[in-house]
N, CA, C, O and CB atoms as a CASP TS submission, in Angstrom:
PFRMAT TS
TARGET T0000
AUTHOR 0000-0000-0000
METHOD Language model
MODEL 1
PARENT N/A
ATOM      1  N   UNK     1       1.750 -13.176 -18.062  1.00  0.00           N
ATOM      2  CA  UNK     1       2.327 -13.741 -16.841  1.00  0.00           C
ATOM      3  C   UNK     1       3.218 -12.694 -16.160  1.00  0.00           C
ATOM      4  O   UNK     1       3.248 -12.485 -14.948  1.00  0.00           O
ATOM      5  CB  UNK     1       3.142 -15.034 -17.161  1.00  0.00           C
ATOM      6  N   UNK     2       3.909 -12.089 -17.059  1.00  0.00           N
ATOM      7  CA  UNK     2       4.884 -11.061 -16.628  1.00  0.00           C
ATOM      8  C   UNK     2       4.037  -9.793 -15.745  1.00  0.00           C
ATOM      9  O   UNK     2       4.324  -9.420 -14.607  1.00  0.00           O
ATOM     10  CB  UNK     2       5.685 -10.447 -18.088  1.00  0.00           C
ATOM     11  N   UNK     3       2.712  -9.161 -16.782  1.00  0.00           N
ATOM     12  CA  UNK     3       2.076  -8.407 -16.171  1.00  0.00           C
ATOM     13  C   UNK     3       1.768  -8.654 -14.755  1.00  0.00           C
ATOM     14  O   UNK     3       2.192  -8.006 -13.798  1.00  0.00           O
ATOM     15  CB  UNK     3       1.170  -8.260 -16.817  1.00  0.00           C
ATOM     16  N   UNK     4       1.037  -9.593 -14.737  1.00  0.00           N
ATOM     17  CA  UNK     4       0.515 -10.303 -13.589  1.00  0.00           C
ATOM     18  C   UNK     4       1.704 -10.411 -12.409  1.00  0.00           C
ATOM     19  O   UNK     4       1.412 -10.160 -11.239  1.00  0.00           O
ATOM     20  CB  UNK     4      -0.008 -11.801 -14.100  1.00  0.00           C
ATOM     21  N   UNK     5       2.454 -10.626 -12.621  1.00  0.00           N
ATOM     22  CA  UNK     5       3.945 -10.508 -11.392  1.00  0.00           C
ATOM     23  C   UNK     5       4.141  -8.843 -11.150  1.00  0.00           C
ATOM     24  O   UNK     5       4.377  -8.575  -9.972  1.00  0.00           O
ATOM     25  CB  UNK     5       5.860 -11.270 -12.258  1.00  0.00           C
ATOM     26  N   UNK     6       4.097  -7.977 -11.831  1.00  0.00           N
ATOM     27  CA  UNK     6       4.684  -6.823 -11.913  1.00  0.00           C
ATOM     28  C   UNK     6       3.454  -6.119 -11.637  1.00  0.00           C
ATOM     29  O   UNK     6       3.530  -5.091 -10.965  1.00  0.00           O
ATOM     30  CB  UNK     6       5.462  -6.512 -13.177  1.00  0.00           C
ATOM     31  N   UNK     7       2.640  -6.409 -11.941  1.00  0.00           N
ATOM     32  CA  UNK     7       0.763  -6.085 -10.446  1.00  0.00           C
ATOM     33  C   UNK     7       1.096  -6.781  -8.984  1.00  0.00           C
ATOM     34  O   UNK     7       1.015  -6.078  -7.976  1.00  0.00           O
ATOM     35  CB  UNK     7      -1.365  -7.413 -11.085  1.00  0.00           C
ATOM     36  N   UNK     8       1.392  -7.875  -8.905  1.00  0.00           N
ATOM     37  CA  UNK     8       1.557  -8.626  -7.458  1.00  0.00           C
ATOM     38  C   UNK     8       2.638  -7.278  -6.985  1.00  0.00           C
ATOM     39  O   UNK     8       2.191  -6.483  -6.158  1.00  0.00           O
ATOM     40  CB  UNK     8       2.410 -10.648  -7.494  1.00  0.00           C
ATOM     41  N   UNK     9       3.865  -7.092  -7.465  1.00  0.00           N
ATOM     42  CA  UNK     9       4.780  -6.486  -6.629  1.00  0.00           C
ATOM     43  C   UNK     9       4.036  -5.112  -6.444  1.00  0.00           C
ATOM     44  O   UNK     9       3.744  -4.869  -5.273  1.00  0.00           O
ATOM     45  CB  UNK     9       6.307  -6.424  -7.249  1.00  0.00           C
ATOM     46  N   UNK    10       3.673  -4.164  -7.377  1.00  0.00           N
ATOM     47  CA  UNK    10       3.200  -3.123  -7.103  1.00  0.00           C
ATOM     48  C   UNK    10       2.394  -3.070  -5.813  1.00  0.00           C
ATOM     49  O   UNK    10       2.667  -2.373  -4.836  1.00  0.00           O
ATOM     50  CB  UNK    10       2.595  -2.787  -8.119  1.00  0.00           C
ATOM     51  N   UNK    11       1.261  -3.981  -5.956  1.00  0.00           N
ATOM     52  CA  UNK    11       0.276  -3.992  -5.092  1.00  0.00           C
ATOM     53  C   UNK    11       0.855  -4.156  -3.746  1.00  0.00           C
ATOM     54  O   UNK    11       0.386  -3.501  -2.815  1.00  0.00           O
ATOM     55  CB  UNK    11      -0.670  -4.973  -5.426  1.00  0.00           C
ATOM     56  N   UNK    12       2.288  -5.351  -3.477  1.00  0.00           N
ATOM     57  CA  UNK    12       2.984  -5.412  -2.551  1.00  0.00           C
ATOM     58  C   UNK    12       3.632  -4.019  -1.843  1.00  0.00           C
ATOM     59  O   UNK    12       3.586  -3.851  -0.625  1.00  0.00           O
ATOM     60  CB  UNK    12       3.805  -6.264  -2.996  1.00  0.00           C
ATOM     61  N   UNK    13       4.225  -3.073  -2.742  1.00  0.00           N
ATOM     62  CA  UNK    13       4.865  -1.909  -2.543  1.00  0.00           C
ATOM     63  C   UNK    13       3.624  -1.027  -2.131  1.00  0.00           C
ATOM     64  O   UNK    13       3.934  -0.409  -1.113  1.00  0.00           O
ATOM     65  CB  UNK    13       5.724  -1.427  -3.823  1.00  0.00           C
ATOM     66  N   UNK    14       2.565  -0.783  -2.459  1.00  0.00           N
ATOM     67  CA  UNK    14       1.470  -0.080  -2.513  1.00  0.00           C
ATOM     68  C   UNK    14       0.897  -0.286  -0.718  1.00  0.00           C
ATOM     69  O   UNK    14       0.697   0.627   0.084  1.00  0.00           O
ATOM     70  CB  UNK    14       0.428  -0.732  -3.882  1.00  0.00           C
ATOM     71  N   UNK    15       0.776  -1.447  -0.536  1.00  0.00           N
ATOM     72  CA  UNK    15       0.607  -2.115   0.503  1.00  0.00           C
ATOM     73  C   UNK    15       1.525  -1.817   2.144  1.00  0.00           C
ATOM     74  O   UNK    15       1.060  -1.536   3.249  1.00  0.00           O
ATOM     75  CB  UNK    15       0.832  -3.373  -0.121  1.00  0.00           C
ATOM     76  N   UNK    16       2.705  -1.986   1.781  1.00  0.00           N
ATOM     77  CA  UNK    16       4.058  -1.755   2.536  1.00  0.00           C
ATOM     78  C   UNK    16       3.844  -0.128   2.649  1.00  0.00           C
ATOM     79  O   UNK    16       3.908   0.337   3.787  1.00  0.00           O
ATOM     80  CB  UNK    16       5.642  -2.319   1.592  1.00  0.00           C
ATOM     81  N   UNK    17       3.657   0.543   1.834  1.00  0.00           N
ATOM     82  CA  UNK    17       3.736   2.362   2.000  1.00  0.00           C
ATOM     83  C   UNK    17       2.625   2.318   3.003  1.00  0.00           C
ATOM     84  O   UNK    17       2.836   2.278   4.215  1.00  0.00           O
ATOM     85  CB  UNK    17       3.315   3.573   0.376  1.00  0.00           C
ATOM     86  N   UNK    18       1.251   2.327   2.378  1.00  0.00           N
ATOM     87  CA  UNK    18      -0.181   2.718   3.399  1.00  0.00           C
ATOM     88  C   UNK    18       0.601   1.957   5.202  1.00  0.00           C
ATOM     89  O   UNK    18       0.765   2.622   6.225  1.00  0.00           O
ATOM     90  CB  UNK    18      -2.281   1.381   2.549  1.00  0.00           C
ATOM     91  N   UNK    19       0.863   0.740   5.052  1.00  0.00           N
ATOM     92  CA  UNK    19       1.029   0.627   6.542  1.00  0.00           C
ATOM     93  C   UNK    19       2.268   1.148   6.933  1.00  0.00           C
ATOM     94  O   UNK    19       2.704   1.089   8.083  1.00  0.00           O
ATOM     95  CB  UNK    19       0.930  -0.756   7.045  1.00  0.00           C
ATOM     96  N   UNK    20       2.909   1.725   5.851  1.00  0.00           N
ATOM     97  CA  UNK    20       4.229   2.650   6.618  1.00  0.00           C
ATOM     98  C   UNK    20       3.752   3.872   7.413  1.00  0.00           C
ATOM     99  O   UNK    20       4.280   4.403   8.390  1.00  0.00           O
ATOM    100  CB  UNK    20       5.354   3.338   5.426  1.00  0.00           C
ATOM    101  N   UNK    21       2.636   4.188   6.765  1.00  0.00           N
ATOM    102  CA  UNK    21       1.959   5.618   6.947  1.00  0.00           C
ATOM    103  C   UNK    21       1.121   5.509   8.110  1.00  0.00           C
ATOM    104  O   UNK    21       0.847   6.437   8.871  1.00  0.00           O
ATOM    105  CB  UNK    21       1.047   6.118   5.681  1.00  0.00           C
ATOM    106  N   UNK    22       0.755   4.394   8.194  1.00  0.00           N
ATOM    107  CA  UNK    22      -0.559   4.026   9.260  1.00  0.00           C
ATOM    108  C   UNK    22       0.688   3.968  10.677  1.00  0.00           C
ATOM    109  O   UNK    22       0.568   4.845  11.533  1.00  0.00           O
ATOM    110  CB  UNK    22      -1.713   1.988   8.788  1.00  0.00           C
ATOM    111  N   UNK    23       1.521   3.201  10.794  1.00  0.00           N
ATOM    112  CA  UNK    23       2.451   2.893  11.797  1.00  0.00           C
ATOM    113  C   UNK    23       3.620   4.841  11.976  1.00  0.00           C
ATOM    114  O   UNK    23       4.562   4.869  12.768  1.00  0.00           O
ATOM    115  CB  UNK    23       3.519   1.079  11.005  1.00  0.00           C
ATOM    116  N   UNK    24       3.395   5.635  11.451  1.00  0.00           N
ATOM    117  CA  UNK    24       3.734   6.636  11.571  1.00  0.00           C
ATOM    118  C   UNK    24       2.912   7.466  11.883  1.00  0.00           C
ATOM    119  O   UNK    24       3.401   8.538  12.238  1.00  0.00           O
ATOM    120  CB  UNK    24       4.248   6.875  10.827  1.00  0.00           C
ATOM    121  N   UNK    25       1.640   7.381  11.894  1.00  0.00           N
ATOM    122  CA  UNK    25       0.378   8.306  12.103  1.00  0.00           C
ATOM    123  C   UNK    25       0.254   8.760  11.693  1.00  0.00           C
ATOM    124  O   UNK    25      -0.261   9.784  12.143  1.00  0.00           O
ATOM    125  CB  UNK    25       0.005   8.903  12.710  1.00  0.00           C
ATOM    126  N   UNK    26       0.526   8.675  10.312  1.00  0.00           N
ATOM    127  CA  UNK    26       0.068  10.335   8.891  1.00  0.00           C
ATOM    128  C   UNK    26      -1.206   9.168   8.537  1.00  0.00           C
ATOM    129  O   UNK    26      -1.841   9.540   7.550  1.00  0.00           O
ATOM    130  CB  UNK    26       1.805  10.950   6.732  1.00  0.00           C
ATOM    131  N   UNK    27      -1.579   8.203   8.961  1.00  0.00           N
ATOM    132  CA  UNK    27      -2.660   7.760   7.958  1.00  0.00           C
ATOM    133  C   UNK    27      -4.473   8.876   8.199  1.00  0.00           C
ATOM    134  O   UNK    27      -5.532   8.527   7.678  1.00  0.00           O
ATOM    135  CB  UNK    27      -2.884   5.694   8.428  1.00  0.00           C
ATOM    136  N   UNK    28      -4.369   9.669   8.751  1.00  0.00           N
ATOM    137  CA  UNK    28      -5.295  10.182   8.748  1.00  0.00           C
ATOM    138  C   UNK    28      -6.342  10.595   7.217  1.00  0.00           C
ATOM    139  O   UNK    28      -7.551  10.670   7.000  1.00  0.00           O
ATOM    140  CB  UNK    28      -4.799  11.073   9.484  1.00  0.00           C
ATOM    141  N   UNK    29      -4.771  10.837   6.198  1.00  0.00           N
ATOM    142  CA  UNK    29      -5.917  10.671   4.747  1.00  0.00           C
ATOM    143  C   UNK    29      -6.403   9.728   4.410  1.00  0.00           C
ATOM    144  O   UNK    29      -7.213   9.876   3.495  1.00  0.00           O
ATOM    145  CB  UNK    29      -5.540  10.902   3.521  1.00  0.00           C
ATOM    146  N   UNK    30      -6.220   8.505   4.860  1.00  0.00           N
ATOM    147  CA  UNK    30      -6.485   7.573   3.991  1.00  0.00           C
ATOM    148  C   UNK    30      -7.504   6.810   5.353  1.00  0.00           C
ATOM    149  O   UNK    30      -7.673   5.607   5.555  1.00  0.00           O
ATOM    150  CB  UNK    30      -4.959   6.729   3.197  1.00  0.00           C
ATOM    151  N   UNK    31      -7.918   7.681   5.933  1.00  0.00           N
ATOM    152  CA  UNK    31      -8.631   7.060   7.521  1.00  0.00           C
ATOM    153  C   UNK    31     -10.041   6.558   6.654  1.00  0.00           C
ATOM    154  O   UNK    31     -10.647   5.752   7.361  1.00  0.00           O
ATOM    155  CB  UNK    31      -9.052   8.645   9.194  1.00  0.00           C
ATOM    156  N   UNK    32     -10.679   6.765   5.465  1.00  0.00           N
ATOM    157  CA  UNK    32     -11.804   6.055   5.033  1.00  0.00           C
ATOM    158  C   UNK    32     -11.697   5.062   4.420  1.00  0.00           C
ATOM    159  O   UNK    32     -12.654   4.552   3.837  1.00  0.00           O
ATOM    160  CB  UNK    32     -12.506   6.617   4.423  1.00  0.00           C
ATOM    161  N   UNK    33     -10.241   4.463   4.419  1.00  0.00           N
ATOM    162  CA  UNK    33      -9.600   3.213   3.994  1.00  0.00           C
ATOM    163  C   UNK    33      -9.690   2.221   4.637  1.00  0.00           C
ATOM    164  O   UNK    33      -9.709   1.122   4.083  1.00  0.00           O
ATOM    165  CB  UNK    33      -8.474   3.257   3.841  1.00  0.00           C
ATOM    166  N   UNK    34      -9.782   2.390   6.219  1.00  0.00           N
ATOM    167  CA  UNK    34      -9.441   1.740   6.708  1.00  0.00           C
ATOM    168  C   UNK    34     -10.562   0.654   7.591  1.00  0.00           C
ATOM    169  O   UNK    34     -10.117  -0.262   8.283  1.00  0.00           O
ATOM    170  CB  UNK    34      -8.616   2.452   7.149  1.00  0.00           C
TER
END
């Protein structure tokens, strides 16, 4: 159960960065992501 919460947040944080990057315009590495 614990794991499973502490994947949700990661994935949350993981999530929050890429569109930090996308809303700054460095997302160009990750442009086959998208």
């Amino acid at each position: 159960m614990l794991g499973c919460d502490v994947h949700l947040r990661l994935l949350i944080l993981l999530t929050y960065f890429l569109s930090s990057l996308h809303i700054a315009g460095e997302d160009s590495v990750f442009s086959d992501w998208a």
